[in-house]
N, CA and C of each residue as an Amber inpcrd file, in Angstrom:
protein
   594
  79.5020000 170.3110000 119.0200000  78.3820000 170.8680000 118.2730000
  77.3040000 171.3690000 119.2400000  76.7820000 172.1570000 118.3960000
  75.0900000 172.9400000 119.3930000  74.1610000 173.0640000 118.6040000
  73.3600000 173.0050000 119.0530000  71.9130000 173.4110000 118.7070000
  71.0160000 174.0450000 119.4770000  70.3710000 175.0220000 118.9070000
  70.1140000 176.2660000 119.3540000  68.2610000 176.2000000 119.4370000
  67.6730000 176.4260000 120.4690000  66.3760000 176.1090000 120.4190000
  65.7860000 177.4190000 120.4720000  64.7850000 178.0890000 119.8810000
  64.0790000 179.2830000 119.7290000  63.0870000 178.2700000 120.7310000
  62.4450000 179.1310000 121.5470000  61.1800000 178.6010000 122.4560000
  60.4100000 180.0330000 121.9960000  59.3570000 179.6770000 121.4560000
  58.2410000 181.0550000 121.6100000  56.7280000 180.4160000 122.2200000
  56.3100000 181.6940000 123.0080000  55.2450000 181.0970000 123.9340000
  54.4770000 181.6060000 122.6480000  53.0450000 181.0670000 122.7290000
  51.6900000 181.1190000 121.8380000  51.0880000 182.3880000 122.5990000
  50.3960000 182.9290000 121.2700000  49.7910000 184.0350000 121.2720000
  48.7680000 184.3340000 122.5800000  47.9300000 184.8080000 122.6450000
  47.6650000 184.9940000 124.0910000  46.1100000 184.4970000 123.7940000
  45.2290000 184.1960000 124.7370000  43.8410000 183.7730000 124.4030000
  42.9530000 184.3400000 125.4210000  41.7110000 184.2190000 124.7970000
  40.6840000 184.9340000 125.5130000  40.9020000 184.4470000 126.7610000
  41.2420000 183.4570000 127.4950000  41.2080000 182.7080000 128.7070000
  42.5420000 183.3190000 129.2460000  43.4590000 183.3870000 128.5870000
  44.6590000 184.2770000 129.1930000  44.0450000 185.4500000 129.7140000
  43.3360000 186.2620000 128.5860000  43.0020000 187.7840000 129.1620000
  41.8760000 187.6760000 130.1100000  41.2790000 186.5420000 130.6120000
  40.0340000 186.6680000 131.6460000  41.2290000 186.3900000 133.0340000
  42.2370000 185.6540000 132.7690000  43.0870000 184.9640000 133.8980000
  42.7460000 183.7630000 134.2740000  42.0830000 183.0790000 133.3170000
  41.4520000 181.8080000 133.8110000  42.8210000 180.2320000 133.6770000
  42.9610000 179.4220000 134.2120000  44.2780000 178.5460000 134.3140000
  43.4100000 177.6550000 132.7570000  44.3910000 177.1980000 132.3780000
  43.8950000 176.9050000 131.2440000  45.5890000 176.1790000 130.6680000
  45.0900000 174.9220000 130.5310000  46.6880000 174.0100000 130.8830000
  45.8190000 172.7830000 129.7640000  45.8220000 171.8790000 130.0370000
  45.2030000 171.3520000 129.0870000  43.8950000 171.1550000 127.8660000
  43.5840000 171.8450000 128.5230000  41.9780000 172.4670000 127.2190000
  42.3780000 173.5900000 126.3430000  41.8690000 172.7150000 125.0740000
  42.4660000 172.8410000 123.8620000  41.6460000 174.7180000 123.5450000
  41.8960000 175.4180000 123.6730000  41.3040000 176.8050000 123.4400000
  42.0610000 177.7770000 122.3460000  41.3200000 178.3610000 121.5890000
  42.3110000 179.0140000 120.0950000  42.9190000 180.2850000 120.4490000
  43.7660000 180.7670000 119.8180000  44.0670000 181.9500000 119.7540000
  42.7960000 182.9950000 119.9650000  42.7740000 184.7520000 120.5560000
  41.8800000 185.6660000 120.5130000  42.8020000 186.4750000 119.1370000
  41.6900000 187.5930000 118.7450000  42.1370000 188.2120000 117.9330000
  43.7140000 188.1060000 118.2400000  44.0080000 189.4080000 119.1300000
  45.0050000 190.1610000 119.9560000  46.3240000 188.8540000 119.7400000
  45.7670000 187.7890000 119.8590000  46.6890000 186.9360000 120.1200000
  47.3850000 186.1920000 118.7750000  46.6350000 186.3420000 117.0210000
  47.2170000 186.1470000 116.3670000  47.5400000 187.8340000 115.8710000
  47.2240000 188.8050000 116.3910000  48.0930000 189.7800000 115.6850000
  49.3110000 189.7380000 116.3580000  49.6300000 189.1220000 117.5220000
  50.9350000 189.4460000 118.0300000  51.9760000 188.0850000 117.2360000
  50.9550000 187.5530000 117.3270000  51.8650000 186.2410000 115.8640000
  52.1540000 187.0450000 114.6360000  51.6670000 187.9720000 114.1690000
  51.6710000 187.9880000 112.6770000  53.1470000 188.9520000 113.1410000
  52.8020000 189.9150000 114.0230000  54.1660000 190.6240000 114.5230000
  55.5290000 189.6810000 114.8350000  55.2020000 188.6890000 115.3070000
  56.5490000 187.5930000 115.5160000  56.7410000 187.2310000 114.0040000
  55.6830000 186.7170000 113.1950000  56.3640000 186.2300000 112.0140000
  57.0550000 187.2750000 111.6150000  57.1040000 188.6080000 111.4620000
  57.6530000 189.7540000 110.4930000  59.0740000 190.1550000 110.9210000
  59.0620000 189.6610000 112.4010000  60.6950000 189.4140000 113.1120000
  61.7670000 188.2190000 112.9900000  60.9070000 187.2550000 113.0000000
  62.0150000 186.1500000 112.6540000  61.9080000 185.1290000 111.4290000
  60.8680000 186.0690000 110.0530000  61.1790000 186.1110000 108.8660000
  62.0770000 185.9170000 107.9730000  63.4050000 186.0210000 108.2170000
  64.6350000 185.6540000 107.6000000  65.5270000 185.2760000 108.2340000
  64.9590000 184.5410000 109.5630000  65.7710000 183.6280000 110.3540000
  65.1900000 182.2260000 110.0140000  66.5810000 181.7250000 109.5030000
  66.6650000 180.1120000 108.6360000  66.4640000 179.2270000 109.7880000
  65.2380000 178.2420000 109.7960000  65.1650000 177.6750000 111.3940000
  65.2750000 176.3720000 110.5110000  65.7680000 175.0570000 110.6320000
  66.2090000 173.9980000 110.3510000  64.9750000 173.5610000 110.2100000
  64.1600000 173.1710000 111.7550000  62.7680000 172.3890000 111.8730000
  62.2470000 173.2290000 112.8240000  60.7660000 172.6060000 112.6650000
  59.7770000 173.1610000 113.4980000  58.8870000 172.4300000 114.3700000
  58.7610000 172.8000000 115.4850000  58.2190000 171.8430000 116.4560000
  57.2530000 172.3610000 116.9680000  55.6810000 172.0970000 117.5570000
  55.0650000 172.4230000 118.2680000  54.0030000 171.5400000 119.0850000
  53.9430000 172.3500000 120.1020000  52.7800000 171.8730000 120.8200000
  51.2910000 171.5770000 120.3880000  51.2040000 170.0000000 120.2720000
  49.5300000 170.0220000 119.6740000  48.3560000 170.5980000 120.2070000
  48.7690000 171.4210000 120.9470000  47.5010000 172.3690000 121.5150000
  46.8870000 173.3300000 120.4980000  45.7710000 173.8500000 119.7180000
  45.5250000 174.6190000 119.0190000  46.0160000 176.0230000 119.3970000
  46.3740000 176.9320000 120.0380000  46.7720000 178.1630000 120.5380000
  47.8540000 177.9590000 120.1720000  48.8900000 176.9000000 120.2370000
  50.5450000 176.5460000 119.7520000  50.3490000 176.2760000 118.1000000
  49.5360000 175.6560000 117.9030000  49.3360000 175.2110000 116.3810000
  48.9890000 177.0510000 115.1600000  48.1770000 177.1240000 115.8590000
  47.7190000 178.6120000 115.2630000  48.6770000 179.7960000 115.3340000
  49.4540000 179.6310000 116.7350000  50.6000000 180.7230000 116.3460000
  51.4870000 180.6210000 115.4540000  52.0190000 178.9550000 115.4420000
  53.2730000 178.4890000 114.7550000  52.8540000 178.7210000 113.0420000
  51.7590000 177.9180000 112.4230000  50.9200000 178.8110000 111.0420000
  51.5450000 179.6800000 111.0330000  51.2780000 181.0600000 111.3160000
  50.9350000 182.5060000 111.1870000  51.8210000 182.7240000 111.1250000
  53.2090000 182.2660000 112.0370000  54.8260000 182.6520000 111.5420000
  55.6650000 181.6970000 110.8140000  55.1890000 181.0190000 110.8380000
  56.3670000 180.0730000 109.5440000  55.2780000 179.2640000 108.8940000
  54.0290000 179.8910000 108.6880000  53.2640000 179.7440000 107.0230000
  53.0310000 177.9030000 106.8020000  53.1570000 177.5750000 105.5810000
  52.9240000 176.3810000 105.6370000  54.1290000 174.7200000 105.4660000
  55.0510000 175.1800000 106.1750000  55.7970000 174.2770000 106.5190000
  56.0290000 173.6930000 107.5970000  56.7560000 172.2060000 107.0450000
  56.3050000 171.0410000 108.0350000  56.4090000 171.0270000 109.4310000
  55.1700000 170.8760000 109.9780000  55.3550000 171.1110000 111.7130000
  55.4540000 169.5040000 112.6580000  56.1350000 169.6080000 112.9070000
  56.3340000 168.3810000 113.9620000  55.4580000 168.6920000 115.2240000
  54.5360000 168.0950000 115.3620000  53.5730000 168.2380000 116.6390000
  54.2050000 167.5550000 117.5470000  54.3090000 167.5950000 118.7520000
  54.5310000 167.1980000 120.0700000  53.9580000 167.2930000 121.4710000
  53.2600000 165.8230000 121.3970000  52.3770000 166.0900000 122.4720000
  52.7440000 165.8130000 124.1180000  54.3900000 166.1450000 124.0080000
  54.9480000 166.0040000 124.8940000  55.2740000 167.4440000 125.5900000
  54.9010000 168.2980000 124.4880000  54.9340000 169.6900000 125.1380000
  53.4680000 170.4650000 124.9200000  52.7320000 169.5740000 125.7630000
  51.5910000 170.2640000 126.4750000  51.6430000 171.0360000 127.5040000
  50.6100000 171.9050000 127.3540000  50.9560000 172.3420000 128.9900000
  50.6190000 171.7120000 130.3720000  50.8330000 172.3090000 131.2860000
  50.6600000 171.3220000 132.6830000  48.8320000 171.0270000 132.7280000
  48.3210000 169.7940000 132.9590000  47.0680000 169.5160000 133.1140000
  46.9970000 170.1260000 134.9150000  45.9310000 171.2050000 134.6060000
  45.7060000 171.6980000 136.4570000  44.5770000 171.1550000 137.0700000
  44.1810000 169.9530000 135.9770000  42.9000000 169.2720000 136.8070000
  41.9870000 170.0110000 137.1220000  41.5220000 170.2060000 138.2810000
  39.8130000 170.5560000 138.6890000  40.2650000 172.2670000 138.5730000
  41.1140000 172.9630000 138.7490000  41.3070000 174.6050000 138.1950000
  41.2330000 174.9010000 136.8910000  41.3800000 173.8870000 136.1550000
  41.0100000 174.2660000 134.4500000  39.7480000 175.0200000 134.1210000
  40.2140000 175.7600000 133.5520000  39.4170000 176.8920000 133.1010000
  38.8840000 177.9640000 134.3350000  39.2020000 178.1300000 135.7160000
  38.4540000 178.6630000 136.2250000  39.5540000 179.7310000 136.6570000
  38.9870000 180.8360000 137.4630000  39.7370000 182.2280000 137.6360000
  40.2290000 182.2630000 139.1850000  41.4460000 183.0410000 139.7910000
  42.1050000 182.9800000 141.0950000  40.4150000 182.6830000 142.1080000
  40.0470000 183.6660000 141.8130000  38.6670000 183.7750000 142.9920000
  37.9970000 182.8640000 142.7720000  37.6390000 182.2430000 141.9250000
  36.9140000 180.9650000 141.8500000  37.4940000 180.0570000 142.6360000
  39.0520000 179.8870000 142.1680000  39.5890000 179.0940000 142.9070000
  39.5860000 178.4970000 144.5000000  39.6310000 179.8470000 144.8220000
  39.6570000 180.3070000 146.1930000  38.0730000 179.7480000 147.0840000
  37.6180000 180.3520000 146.2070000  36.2070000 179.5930000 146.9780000
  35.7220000 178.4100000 147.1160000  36.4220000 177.4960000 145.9640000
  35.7130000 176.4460000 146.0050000  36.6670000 175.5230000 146.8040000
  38.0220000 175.6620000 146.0690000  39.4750000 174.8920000 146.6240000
  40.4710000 175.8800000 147.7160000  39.9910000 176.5830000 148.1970000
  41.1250000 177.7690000 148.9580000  42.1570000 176.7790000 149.7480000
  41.9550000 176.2690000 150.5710000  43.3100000 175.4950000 150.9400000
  44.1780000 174.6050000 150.5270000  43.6290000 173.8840000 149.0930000
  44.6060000 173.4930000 148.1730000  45.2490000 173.9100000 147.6400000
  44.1510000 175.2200000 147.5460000  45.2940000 176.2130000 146.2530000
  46.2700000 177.1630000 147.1860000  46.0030000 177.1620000 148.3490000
  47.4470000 178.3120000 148.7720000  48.3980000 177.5230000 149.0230000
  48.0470000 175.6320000 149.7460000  49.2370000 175.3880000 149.5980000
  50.0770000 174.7820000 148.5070000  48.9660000 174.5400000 147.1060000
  49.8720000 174.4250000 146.0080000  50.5880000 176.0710000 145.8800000
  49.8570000 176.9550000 145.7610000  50.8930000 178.0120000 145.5000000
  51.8520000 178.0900000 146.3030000  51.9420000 177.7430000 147.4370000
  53.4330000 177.8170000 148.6320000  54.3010000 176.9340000 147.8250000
  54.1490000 175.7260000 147.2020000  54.8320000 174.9290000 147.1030000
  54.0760000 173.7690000 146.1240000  54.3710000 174.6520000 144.8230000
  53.9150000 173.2030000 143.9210000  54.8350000 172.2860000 143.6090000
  55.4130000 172.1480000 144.1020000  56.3660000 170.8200000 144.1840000
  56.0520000 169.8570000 144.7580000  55.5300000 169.9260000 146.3550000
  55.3700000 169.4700000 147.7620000  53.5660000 168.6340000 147.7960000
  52.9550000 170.1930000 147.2690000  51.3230000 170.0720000 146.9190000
  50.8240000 169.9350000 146.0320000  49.6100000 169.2490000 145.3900000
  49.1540000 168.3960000 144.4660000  47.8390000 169.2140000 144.6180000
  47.3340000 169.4780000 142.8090000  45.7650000 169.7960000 142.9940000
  44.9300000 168.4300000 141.9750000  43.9380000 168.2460000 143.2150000
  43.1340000 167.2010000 142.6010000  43.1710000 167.3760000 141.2080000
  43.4210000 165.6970000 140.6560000  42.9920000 165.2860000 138.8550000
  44.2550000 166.0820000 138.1010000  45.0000000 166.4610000 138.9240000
  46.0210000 167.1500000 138.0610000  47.5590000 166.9350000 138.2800000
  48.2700000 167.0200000 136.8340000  49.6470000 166.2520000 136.7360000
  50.3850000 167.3580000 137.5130000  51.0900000 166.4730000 138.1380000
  52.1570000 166.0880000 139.8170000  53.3310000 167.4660000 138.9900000
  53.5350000 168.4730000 139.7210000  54.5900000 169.5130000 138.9510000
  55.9860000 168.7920000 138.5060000  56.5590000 167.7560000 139.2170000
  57.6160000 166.7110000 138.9780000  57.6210000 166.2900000 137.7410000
  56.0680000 165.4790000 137.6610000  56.2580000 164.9110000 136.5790000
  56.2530000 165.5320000 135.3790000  55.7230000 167.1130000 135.4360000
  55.3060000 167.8190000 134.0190000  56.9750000 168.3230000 133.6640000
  57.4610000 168.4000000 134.6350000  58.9520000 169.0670000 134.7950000
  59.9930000 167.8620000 133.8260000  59.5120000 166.5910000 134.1440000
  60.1410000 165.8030000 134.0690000  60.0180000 165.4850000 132.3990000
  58.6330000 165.3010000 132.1760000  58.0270000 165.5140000 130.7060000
  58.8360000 166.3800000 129.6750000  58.9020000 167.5940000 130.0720000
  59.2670000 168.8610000 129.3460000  60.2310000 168.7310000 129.2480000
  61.5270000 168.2770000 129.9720000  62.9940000 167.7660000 129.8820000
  63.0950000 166.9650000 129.0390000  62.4860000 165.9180000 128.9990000
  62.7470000 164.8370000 127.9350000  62.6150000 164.6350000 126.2110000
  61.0960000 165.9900000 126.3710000  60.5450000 166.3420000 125.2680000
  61.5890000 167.1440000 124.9540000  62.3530000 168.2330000 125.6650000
  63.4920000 169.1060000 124.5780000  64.5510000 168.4960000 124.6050000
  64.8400000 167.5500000 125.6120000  66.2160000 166.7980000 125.2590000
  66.1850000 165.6570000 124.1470000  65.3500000 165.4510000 123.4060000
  64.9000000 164.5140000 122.6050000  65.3080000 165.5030000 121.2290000
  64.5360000 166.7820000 121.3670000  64.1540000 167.4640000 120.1990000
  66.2680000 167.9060000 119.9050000  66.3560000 167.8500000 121.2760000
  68.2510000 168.7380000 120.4140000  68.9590000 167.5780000 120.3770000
  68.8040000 166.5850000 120.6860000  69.3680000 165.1030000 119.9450000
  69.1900000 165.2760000 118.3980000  67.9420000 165.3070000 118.2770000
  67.7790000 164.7540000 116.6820000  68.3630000 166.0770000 116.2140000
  68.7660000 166.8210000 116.6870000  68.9510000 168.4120000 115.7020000
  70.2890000 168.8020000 116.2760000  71.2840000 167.8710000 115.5790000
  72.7720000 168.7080000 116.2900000  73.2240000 169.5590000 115.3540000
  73.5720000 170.7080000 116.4030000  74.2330000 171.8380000 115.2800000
  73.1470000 172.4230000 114.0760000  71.9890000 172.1710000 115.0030000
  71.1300000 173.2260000 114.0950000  69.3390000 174.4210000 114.9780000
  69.2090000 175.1430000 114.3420000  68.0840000 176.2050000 115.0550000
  67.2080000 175.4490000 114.8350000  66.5980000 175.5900000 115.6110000
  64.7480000 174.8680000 115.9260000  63.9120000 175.5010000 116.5710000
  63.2280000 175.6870000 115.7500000  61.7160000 176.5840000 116.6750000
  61.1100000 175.5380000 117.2950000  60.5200000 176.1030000 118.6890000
  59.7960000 174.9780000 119.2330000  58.9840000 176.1840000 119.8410000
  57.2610000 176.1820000 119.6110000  56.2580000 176.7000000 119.7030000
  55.4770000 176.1110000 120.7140000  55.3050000 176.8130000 122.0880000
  54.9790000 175.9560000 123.0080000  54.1170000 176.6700000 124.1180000
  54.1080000 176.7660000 125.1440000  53.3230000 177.3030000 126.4990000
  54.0390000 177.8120000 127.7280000  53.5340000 179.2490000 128.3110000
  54.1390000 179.7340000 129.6700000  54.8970000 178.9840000 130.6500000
  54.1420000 177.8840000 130.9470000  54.3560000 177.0520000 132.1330000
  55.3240000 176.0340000 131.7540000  55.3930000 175.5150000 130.2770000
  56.4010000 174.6050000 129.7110000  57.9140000 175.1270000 129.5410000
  57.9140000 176.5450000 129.7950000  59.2910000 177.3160000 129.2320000
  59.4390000 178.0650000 130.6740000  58.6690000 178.2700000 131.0380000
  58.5320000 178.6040000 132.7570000  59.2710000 177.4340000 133.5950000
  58.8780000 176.2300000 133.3790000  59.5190000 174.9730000 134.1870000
  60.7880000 174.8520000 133.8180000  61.1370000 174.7610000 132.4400000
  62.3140000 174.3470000 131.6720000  63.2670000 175.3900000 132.2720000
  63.1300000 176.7180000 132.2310000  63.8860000 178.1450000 132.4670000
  63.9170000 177.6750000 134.2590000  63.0190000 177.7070000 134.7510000
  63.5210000 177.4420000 136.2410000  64.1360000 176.6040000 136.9860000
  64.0650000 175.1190000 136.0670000  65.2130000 174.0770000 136.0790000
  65.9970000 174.1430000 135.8720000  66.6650000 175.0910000 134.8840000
  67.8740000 175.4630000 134.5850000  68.8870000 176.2060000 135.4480000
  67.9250000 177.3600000 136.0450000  68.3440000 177.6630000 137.1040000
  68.2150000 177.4130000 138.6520000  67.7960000 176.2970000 138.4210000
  67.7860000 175.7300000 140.0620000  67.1620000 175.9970000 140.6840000
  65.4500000 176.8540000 140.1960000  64.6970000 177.4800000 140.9980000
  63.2730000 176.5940000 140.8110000  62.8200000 176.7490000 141.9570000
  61.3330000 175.7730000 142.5120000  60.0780000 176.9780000 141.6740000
  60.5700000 178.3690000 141.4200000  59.6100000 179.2040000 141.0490000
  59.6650000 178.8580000 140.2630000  58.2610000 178.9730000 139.5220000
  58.4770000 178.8250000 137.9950000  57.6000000 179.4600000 137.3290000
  56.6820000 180.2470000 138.2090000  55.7380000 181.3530000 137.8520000
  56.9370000 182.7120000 137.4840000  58.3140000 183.0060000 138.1660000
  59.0420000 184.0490000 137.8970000  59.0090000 183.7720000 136.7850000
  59.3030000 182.5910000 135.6100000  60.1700000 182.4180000 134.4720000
  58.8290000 181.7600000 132.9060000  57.9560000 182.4290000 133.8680000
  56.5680000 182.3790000 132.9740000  56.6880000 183.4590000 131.6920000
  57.1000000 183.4450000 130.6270000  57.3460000 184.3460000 129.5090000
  55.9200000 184.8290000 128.9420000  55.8600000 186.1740000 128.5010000
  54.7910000 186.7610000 127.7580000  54.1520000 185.8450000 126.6270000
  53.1530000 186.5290000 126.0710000  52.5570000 185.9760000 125.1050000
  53.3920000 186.2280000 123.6190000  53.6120000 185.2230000 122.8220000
  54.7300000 185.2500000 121.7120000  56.0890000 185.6330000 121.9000000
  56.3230000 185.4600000 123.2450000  57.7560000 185.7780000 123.5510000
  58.8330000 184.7980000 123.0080000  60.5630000 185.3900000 122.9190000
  61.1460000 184.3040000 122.4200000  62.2420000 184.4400000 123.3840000
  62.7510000 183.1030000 123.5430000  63.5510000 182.4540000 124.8520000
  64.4650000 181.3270000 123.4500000  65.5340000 181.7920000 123.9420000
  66.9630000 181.1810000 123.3960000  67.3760000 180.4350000 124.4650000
  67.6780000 179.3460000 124.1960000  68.1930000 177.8810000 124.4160000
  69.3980000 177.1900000 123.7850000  70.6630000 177.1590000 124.6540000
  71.4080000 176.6750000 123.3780000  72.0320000 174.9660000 124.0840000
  72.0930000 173.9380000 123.4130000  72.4650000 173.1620000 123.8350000
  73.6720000 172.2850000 123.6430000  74.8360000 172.5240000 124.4620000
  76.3090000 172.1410000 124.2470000  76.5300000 170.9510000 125.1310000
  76.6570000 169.7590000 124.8670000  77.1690000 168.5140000 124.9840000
  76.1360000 168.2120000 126.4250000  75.1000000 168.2400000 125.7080000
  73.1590000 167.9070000 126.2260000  72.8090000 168.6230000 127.4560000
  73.5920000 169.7390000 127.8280000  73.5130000 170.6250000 128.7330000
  72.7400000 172.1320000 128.1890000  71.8170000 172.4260000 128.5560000
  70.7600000 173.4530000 127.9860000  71.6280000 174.8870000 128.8830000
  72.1970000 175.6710000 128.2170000  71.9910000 177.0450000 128.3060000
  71.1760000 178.1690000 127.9070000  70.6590000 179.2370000 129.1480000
  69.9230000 180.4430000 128.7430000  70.4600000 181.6910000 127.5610000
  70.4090000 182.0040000 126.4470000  70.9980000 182.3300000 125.7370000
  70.2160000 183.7450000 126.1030000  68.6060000 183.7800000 125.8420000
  68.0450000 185.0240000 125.9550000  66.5080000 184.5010000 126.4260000
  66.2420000 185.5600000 127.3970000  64.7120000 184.7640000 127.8640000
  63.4710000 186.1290000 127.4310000  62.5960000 185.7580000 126.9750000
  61.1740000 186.5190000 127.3790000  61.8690000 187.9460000 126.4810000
  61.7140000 187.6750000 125.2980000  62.3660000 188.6900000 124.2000000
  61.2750000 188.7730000 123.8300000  60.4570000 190.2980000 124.1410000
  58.9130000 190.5930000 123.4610000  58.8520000 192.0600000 122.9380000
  60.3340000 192.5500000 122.2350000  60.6560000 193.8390000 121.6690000
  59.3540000 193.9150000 119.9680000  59.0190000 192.8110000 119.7120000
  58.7000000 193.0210000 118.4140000  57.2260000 193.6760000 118.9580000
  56.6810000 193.5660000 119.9600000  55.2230000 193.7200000 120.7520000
  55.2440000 195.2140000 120.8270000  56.6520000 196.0630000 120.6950000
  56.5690000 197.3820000 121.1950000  56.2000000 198.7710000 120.6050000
């Protein structure tokens, strides 16, 4: 048996469009960002999804609404996004000035390098595994939306493929990423599907 995981990233937010890191603070959808929801709901509208899962972040909560309306959402606060500690909320150049040598060598290697007050890339990696290997346990042999964040489907997608990047496998805003899972082994079915945006 399989079960098939829809991953869609959340609509995009004012803090997305400034470029500001924005990982655990709870921030809503911008306009822009539930019209591109209302465009996802009108695409996968008469796709029968078993259950629904999302991230208790409001930006995950507000997209998931807008496309599958008012049925039951399973919150999961296991698919948060990565906490970036003392970079929350602030922009590359900010960064740079205040933290510049933390932050180039977390960017060389966030695996290796750690930014103050903020969860270890291992462990968020490690998190996000458990949280979808949990979710296709309880759901054999059936579709599941799971409504979630860049960096959460970014990690998951780059674990899969064996890659330390995980900024490459960072998906658009309301994008959808197919997941299929055959005897608890996660395959890429389709990644960063953002045709309905066009």
């Amino acid at each position: 048996m399989a079960t098939e995981l829809i991953l869609i990233r959340h609509g995009i937010t004012n803090w997305n469009k400034a470029r500001r890191y924005c990982g655990c603070k709870d921030v809503p959808l911008s306009s822009e960002g539930r019209a591109q929801a209302v465009k996802l709901h009108r695409k996968l509208k008469d796709v029968c999804f078993d259950r629904i899962y999302s991230s208790d972040r409001k930006r995950a909560l507000e997209t998931c609404r807008i496309i599958f309306g008012r049925v039951r959402i399973a919150k999961v606060k296991g698919l948060r996004e990565i906490n970036f500690g003392v970079f929350e909320g602030l922009r590359h150049t900010e960064i740079m000035k205040k933290y510049g040598p933390v932050y180039k060598k977390w960017l060389s290697d966030p695996y290796q390098h750690h930014i103050p007050r903020a969860e270890k890339m291992a462990d968020f990696k490690k998190r996000i595994y458990v949280s979808f290997a949990k979710i296709a346990r309880a759901n054999p042999d059936k579709t599941v939306a799971v409504v979630c964040h860049g960096g959460v489907i970014g990690v998951f997608v780059g674990g899969i493929y064996r890659s330390k990047d995980f900024w490459r496998y960072v998906p658009g805003a309301t994008s959808v990423t197919v997941v299929k899972y055959k005897n608890r082994k996660p395959r890429i079915m389709k990644f960063n599907d953002i045709a309905h945006l066009g």
